[in-house]
C-alpha positions in Angstrom: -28.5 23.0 5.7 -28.3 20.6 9.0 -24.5 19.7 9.9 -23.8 16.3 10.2 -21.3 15.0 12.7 -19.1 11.8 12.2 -17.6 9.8 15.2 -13.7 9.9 13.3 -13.2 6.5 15.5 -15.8 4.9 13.7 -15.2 5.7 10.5 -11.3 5.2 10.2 -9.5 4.6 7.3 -7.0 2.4 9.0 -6.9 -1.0 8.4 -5.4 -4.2 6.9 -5.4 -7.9 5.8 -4.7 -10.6 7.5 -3.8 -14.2 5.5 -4.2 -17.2 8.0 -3.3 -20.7 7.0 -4.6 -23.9 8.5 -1.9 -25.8 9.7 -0.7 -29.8 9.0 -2.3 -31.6 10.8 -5.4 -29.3 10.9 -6.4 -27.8 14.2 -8.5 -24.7 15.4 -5.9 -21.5 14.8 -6.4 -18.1 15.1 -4.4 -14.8 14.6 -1.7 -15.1 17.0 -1.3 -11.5 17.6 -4.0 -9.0 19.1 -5.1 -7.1 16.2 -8.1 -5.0 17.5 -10.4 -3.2 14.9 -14.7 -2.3 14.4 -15.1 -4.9 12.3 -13.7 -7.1 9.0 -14.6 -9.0 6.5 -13.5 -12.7 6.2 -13.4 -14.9 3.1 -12.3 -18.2 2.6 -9.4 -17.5 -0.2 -8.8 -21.3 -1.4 -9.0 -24.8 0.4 -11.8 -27.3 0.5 -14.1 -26.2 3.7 -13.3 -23.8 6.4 -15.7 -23.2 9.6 -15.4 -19.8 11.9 -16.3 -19.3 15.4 -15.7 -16.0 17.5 -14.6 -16.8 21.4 -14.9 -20.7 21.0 -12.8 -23.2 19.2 -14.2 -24.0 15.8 -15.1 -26.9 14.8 -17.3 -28.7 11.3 -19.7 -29.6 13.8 -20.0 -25.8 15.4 -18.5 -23.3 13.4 -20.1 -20.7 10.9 -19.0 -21.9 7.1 -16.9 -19.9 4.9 -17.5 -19.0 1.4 -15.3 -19.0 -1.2 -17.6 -16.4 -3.3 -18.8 -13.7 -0.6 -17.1 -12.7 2.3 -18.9 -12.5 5.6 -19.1 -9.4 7.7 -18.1 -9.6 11.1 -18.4 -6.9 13.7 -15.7 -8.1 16.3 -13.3 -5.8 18.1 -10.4 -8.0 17.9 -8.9 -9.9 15.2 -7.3 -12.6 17.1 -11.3 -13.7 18.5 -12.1 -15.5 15.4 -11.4 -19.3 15.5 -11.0 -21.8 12.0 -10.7 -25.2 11.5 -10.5 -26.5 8.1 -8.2 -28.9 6.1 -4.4 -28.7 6.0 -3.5 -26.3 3.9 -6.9 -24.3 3.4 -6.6 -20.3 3.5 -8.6 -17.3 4.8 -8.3 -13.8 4.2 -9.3 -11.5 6.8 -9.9 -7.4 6.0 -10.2 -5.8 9.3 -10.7 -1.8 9.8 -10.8 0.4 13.3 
């Protein structure tokens, strides 16, 4: 039987959540601390509408919408790259892993 070899940085177990909230009045946010990781998963948790954007300001005009029901996967190597913009009030869940 072949051997299979695993890169261990690619397939850690570490990770986390991350609960961001859009401020009063609303405004593009993101994590304010550097949280890099392989990827995550991010999910509007409740709120009206919320948009995404990775290295740009979000915005309803140009950013990615957020469902309430799935979440999206998103291979980014640092947390704190993903923008949102949405109403006062509205939250998103982030799950991130290395």
């Amino acid at each position: 039987m072949a051997s299979t070899n695993f890169d261990t940085g690619l397939n850690s177990s570490t990770g986390g959540v991350i609960i961001i909230t859009i401020p009063t009045p609303a405004a593009d946010i993101t994590h304010t601390t550097a949280q890099p990781c392989r990827s995550c998963l991010v999910q509007q948790q409740s709120g009206t509408q919320v948009y995404m954007n990775i290295n740009t300001a979000a915005a309803a005009a140009t950013g990615w919408k957020l469902s309430a029901t799935s979440a999206l996967p998103t291979p980014v190597d640092d947390v704190q790259k993903l923008h949102f913009f949405g109403t006062a009030g509205d939250i998103i869940q982030i799950f991130w892993r290395n």
